[in-house]
C-alpha positions as a Markdown table, in Angstrom:
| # | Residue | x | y | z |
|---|---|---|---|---|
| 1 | Unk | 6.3 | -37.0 | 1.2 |
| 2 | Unk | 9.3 | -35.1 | -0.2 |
| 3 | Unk | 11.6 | -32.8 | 1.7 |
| 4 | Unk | 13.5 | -29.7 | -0.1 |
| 5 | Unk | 16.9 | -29.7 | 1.3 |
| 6 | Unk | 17.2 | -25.8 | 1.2 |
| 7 | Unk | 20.2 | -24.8 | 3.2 |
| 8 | Unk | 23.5 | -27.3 | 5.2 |
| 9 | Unk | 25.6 | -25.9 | 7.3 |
| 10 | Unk | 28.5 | -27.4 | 9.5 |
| 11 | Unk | 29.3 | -26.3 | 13.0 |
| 12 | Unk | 30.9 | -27.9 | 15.9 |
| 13 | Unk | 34.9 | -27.7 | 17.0 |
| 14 | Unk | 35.9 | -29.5 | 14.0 |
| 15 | Unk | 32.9 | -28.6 | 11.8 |
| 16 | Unk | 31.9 | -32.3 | 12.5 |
| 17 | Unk | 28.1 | -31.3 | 12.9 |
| 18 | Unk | 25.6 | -30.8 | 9.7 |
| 19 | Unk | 22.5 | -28.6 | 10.3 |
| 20 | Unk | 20.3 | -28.9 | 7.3 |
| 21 | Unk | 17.0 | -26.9 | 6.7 |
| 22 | Unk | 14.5 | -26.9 | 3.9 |
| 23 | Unk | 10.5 | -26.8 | 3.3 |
| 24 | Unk | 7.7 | -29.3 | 2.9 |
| 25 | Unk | 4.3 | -29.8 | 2.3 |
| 26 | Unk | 2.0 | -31.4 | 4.5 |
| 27 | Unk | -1.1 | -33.5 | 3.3 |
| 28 | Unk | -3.3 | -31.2 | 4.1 |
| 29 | Unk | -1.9 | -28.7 | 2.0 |
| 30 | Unk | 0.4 | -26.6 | 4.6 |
| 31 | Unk | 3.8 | -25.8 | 3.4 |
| 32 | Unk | 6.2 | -25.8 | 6.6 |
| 33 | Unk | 9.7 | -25.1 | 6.8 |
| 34 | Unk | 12.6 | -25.9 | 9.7 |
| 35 | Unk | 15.1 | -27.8 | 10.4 |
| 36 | Unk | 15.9 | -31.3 | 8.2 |
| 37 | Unk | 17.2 | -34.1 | 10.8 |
| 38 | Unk | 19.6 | -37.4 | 8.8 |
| 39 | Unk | 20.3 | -34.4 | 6.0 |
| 40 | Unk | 23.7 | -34.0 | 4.9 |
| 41 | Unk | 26.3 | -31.7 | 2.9 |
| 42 | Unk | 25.4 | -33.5 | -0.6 |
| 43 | Unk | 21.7 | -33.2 | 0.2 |
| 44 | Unk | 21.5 | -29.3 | -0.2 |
| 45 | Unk | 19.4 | -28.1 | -3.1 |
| 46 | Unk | 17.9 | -31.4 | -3.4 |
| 47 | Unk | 14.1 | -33.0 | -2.8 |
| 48 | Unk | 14.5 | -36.5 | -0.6 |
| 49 | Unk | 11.8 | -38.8 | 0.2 |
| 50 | Unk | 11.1 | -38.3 | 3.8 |
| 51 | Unk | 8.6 | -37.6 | 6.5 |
| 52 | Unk | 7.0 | -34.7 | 8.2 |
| 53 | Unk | 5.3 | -32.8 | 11.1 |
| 54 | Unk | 4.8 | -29.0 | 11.3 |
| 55 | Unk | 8.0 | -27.8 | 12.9 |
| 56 | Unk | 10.1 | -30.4 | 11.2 |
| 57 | Unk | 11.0 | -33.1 | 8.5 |
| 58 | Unk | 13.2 | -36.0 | 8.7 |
| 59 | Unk | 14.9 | -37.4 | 5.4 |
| 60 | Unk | 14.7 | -41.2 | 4.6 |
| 61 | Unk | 17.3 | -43.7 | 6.1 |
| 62 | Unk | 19.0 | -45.8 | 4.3 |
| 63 | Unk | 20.4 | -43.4 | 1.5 |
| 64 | Unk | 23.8 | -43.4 | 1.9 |
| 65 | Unk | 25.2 | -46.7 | 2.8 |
| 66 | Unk | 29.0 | -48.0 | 1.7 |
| 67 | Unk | 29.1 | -50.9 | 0.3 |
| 68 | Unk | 32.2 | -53.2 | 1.1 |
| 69 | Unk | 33.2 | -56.7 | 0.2 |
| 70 | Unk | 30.2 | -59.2 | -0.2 |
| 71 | Unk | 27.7 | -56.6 | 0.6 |
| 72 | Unk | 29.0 | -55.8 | 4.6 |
| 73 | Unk | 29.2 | -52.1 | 4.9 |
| 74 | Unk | 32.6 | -51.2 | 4.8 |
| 75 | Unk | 33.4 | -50.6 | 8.4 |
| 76 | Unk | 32.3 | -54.7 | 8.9 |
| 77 | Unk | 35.7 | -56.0 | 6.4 |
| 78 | Unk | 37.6 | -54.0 | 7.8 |
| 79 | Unk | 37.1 | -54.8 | 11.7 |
| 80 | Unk | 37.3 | -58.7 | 10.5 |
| 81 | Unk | 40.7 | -57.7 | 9.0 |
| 82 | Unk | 42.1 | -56.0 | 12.4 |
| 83 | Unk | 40.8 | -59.1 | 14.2 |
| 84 | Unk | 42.4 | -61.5 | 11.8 |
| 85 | Unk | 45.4 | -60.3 | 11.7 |
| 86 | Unk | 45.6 | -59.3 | 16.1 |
| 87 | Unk | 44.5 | -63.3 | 16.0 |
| 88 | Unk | 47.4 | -64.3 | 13.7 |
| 89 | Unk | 49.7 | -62.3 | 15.5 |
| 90 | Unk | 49.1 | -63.6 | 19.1 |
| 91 | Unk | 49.3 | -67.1 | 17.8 |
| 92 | Unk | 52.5 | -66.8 | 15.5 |
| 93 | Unk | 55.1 | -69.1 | 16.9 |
| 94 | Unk | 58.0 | -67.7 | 18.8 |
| 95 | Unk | 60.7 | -67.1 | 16.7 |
């Protein structure tokens, strides 16, 4: 089923949280609107694959993954990198 992404906004004390609402239609027919849960800024004005129920839709995972070095997400290098060089560090012999 596709979601419309109709409206993001961002609240929170650092405007850290995205509230997204759009519109759908159900299989029977019923077009519902409400709020869109895993939506994001880039997703306004758009249609996203995505599931349903009446009083809300949820947008399909997987959409927006970074990609790093030898397909890790991003955050997975770099932790391997802090660890290396903590490991290197600690074991570097006394001057």
């Amino acid at each position: 089923m596709d979601v419309r992404v109709e409206r993001c906004k961002t609240t929170g004390t650092e405007n850290d949280i995205v509230e997204c609402s759009g519109s759908w239609t159900l299989p029977d027919g019923t077009h519902r609107s409400g709020p869109v849960e895993r939506a994001d800024l880039e997703d306004e004005g758009r249609t996203i694959p995505g599931r349903a129920t009446a009083t809300r839709a949820t947008v399909a995972t997987g959409r927006q993954v970074v990609v790093g070095v030898l397909g890790m997400p991003a955050p997975v290098p770099l932790g391997l990198g802090v660890i290396v060089l903590t490991v290197r560090y600690v074991l570097r012999p006394p001057a």
